[in-house]
MILO-359396 format. One record per atom (N, C-alpha, C): x, y, z. Coordinates in steps of 0.001 Angstrom, whole numbers, padded with zeros to 6 digits, always signed. Each point is the difference from the previous one (the first is absolute). Layout:
REM residues N
XYZ
...
//
This chain:
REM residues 229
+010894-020767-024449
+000552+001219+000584
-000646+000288+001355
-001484+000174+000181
-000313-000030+001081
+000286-000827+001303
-000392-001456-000409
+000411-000906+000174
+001408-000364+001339
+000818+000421-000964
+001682+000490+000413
-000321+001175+001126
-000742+000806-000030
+000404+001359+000515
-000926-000418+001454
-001036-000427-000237
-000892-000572+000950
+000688-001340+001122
+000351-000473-000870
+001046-001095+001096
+001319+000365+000119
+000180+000650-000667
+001229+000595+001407
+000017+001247+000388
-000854+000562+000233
-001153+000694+001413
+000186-001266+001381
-001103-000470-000460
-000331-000388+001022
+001516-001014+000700
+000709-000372-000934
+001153-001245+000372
+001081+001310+001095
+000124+001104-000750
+000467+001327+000783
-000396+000280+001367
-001484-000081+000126
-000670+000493+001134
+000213-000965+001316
+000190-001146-000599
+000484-000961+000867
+001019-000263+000373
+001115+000581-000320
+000935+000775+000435
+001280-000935-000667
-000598-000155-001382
+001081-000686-000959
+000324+000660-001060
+001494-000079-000744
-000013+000669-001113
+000240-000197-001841
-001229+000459-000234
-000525-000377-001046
+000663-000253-001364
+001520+000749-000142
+000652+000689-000431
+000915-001214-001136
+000248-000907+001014
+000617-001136-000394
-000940-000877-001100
-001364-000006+000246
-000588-000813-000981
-001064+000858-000471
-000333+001290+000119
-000156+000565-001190
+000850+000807-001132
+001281+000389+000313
+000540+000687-000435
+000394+001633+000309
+000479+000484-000442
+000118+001086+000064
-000790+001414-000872
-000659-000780-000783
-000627+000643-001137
-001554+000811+000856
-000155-000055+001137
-001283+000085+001020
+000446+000210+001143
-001031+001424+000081
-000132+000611+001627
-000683-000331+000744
+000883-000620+000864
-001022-000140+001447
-000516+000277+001013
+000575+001669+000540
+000082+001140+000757
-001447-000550+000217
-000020+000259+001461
-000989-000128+000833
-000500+001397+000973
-000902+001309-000269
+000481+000581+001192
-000357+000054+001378
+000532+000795+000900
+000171+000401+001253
-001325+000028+000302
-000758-001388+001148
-001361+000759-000090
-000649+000113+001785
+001304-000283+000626
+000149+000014+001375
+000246+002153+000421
+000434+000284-000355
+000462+001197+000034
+000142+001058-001128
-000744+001763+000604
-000113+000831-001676
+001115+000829+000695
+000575+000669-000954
+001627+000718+000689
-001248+001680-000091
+000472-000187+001320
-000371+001824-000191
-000411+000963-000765
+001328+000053-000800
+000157+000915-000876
-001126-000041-001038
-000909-001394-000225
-001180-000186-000748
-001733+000630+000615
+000241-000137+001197
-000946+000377+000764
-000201+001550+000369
+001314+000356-000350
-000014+001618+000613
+000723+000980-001204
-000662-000138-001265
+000651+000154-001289
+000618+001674+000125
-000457+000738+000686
+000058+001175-000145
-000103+000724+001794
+000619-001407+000697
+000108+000859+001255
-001165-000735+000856
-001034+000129-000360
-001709-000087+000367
-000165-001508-000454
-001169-000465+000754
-001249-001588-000497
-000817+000875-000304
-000961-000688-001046
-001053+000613-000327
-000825-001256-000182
-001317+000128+000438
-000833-001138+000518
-001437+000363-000688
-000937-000909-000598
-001344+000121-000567
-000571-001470+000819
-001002+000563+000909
-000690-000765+000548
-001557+000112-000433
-000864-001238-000835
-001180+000467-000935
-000537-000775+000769
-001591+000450+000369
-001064-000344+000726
-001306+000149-001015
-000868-001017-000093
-001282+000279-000875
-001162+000652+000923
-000717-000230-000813
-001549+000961+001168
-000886-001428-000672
+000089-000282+001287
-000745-001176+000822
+000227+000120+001133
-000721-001430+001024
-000254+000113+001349
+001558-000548+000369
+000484-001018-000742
+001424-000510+000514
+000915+001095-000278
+000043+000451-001071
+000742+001703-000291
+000251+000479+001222
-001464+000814+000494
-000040+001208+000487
+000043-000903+001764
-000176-001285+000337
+000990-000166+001159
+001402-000139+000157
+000698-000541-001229
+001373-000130-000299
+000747+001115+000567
-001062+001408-001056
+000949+001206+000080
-000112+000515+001273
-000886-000282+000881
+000029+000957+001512
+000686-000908+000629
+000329-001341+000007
+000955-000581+000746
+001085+000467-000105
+000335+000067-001030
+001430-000132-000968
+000742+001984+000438
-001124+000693-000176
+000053+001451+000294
+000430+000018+001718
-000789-001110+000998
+000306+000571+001305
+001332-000508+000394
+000073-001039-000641
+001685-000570+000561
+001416+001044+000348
-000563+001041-001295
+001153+001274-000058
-000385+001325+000901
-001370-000101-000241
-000397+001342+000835
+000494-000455+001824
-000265-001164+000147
+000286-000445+001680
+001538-000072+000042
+000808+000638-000639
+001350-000072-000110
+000273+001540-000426
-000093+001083+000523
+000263+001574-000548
+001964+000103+000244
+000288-000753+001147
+001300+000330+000221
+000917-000597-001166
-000866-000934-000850
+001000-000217-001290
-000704+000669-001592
-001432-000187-000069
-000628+000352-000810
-001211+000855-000160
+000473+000556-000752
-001372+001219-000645
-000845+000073-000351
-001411+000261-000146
-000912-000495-000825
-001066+001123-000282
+000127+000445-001670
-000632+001429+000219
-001008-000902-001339
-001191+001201+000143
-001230-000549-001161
+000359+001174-001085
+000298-000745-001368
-000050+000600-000824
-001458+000146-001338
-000719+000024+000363
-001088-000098-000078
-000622-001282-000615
+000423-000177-001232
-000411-001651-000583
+000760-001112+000114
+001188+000506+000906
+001148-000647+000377
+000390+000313+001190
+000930-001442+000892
+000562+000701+001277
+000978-000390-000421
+000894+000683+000963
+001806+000397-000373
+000105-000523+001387
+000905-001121+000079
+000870-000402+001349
+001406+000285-000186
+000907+000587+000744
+001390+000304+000102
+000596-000515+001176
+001248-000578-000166
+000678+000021+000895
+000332+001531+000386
+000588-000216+001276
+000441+001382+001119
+001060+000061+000077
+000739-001452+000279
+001160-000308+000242
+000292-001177-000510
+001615+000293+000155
+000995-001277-001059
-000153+000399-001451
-000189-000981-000944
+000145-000347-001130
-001293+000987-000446
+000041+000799-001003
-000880+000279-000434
-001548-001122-001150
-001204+000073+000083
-000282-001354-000240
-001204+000937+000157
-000995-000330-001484
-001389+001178+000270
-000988-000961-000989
-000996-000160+000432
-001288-000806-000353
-001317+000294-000752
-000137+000269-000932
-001157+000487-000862
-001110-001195+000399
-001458+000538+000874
-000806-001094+000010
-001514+000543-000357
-000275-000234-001128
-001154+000511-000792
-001374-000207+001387
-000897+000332-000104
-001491-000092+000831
-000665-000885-000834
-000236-001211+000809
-000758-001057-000890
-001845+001192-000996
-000339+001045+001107
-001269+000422-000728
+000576+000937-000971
+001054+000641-000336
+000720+000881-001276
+000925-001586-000339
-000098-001138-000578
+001422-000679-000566
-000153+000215-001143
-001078+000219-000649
+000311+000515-001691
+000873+001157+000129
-000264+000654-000080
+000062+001769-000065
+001443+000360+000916
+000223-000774+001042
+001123-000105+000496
+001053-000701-000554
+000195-000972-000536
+000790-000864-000386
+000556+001053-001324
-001373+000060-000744
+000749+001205-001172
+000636+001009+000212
-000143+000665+000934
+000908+001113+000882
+001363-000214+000404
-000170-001568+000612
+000933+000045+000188
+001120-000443-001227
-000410-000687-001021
+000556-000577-000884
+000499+001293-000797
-001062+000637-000229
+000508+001528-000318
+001205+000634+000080
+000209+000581+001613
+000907-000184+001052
+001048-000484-000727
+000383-001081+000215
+000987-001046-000082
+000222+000418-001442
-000372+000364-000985
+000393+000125-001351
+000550+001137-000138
-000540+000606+000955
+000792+001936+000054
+001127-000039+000328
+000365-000760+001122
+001024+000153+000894
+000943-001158-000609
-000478-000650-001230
+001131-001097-000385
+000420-001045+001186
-001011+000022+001232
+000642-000628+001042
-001113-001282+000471
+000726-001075-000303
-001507-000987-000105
+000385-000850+001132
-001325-000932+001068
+000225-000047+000897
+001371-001752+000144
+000482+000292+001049
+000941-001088+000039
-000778-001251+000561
-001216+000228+000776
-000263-001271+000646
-001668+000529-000503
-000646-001065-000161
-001481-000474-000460
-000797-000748+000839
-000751+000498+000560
-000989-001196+000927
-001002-000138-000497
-000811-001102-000488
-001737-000278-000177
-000623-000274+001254
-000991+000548+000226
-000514-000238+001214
-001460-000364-000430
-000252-000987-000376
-001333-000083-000923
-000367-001516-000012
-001138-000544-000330
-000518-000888-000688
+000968-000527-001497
-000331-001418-000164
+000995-000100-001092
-000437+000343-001541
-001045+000434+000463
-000956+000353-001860
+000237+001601+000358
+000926+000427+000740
+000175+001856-000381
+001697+000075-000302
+000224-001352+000067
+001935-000008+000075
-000131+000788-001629
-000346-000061-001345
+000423+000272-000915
-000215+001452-000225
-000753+001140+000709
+000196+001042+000792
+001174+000725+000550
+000497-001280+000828
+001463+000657+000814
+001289-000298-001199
-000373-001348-000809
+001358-000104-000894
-000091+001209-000805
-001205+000633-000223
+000413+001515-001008
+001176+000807+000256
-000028-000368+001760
+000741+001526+000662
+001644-000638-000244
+000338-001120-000203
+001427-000734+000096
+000772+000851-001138
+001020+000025+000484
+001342+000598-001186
+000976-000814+000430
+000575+000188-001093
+001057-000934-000320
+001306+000671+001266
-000262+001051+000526
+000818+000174+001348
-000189-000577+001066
-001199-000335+000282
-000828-000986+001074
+001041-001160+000555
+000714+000217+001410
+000565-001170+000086
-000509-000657+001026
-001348+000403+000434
-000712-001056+001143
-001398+000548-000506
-000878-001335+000392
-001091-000206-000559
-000863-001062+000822
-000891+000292+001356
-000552-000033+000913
-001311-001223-000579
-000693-000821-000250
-001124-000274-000517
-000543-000674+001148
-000506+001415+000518
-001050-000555+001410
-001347-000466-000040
+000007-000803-001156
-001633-000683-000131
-000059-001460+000212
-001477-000477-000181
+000087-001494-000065
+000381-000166-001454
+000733-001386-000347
+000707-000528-000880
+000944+000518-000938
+000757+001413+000666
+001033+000717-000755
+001382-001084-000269
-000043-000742+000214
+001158-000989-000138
-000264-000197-001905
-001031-000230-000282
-000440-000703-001445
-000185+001333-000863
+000425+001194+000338
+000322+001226-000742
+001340+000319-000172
+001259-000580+000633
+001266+000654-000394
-000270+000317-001161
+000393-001012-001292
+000414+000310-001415
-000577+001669-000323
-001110-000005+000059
-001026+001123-000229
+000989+000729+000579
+000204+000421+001409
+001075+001078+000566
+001228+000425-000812
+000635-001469-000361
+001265+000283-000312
-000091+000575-001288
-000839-000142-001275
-000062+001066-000992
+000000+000860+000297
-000590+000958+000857
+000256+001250+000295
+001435+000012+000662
+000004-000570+001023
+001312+000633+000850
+001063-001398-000265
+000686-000259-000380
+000919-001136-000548
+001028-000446+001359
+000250+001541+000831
+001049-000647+000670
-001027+000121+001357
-000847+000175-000125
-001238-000073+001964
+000280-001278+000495
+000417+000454+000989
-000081-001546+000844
-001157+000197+000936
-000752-001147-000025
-001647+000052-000356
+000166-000732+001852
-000918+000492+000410
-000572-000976+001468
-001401-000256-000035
-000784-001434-000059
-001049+000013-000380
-000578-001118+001098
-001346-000361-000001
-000567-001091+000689
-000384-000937-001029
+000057-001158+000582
-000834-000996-001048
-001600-000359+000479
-000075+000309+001003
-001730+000257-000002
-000498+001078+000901
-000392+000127+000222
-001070+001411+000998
+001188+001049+000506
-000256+000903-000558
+000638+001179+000393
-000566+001173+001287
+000720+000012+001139
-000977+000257+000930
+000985+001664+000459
-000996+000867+000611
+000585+001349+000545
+000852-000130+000992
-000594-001372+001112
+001217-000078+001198
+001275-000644-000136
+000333-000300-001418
+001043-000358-000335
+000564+001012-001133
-000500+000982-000666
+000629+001000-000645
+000510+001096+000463
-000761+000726+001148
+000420+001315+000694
+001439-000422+001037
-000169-001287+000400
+001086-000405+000914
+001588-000175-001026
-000461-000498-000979
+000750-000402-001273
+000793+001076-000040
-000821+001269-000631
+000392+000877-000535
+000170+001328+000673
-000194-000099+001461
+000767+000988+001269
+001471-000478+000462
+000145-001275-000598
+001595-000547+000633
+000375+000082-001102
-000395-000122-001486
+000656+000510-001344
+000827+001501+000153
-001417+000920+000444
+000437+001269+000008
+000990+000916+001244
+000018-000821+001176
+000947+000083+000472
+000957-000586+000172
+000601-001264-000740
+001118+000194-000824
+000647+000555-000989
-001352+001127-000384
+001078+000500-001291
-000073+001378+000951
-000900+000785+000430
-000029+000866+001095
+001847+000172+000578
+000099-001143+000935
+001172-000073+000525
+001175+000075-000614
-000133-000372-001339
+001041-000256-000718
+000921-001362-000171
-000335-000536+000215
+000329-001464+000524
+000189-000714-001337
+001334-000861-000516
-000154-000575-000943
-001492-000986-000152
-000481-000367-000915
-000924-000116-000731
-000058-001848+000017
-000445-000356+000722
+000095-001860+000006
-001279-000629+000137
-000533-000306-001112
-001022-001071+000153
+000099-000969+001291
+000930-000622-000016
-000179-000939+000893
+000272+000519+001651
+000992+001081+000191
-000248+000923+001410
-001255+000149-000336
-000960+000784-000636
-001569+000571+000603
-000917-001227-000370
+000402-001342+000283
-001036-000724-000149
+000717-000936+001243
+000799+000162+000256
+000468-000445+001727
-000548+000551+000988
-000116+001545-000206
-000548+000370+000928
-001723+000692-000029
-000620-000734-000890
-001565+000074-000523
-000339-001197+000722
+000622-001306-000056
-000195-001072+000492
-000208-000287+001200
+000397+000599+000796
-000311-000196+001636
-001572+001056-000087
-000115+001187-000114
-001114+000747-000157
-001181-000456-000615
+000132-001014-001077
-001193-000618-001142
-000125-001307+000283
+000726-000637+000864
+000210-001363+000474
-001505-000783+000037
-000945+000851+000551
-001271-000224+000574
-000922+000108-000440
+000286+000678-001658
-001133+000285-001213
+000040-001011-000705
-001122-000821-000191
+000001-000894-001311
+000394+000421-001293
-000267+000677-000208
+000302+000643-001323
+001562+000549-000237
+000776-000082+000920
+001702+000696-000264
+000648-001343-000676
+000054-001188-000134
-000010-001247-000854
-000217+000261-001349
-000793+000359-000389
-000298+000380-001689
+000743+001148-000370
+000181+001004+000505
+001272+001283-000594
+001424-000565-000325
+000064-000353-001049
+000803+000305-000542
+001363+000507-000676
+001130+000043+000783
+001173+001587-000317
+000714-000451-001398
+000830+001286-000536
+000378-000970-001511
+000975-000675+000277
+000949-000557+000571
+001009-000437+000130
-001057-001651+000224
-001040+000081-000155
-000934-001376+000135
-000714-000254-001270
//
């Protein structure tokens, strides 16, 4: 049974169909992993974003990088301190708002915010780890099964999908296969957010066309990963 279902996967992916010599008795639906339709990303109008930082030294540079990218941008984004947490908002376009815990409150924050999120029945649509890979099982706490993007900005997040996908089944995961670096996440994930900012259909492969000329020059943009890979 597996067997069957496993080879014609892959006989599918190769852009043959399976159908004829396995039968009909087996699904082979493959999904969409080039593009998320909107309407998934903006369930209720709004993105809602959990960006988790630990308290360490790579943490607590991550998060002031990661924090100035938006503050040096006021004409699109907001950035107010909510005390164990900062709140980034878009201003304009698409509405699109960022929960990013303080690596020195991430206990105490994260529960707040998880809190949060249980009150409001409103859990976040996109997930970033911004961490070491021995704090990833930390950030999979925060995953729900609404989660349809799932950021794993560490070294060797490639060899964690499965782990992700129990929690979030349909995340389409972007990961590195070795060293996970800040000058390739904040760039990553400022052209993420202003494509959804703008409103702009949603294409893996558009925001990794145009990451590519910008990351061209980083060793490290080679190992990331997108899911449609």
């Amino acid at each position: 049974e597996y067997g069957i279902r496993l080879s014609g996967l892959l006989y599918k992916l190769c852009g043959k169909d399976p159908l004829p010599i396995a039968g009909t008795g087996y699904n082979f639906s493959i999904p969409e992993l080039t593009k998320i339709d909107s309407k998934l990303l903006f369930p209720d109008g709004k993105n809602v974003q959990l960006h988790v930082f630990y308290d360490d030294e790579d943490g607590e540079g991550s998060y002031r990088g990661f924090l100035q990218t938006y503050i040096s941008d006021p004409a699109s984004w907001k950035v107010s301190d909510q005390t164990q947490w900062m709140l980034i908002e878009s201003v304009k376009g698409q509405p699109v708002r960022m929960y990013v815990n303080k690596p020195a409150s991430q206990e105490t924050a994260l529960q707040a915010l998880e809190a949060l999120f249980e009150k409001e029945k409103r859990y976040p649509d996109v997930v970033v780890h911004r961490g070491h890979s021995y704090h990833l099982t930390g950030t999979i706490a925060h995953l729900h099964p609404g989660t349809r993007i799932a950021i794993l900005g560490s070294c060797g997040g490639y060899q964690n999908i499965s782990r992700v996908l129990e929690n979030a089944g349909d995340a389409q995961i972007v990961s590195s296969k070795q060293i996970g670096t800040r000058t390739v996440n904040d760039v990553l994930l400022k052209e993420m957010n202003e494509m959804l900012r703008k409103g702009e259909a949603f294409d893996w492969q558009v925001l990794w066309n145009r990451l590519n000329p910008k990351l061209a020059s980083n060793p490290r943009w080679a190992d990331y990963i997108p899911p449609y890979h």
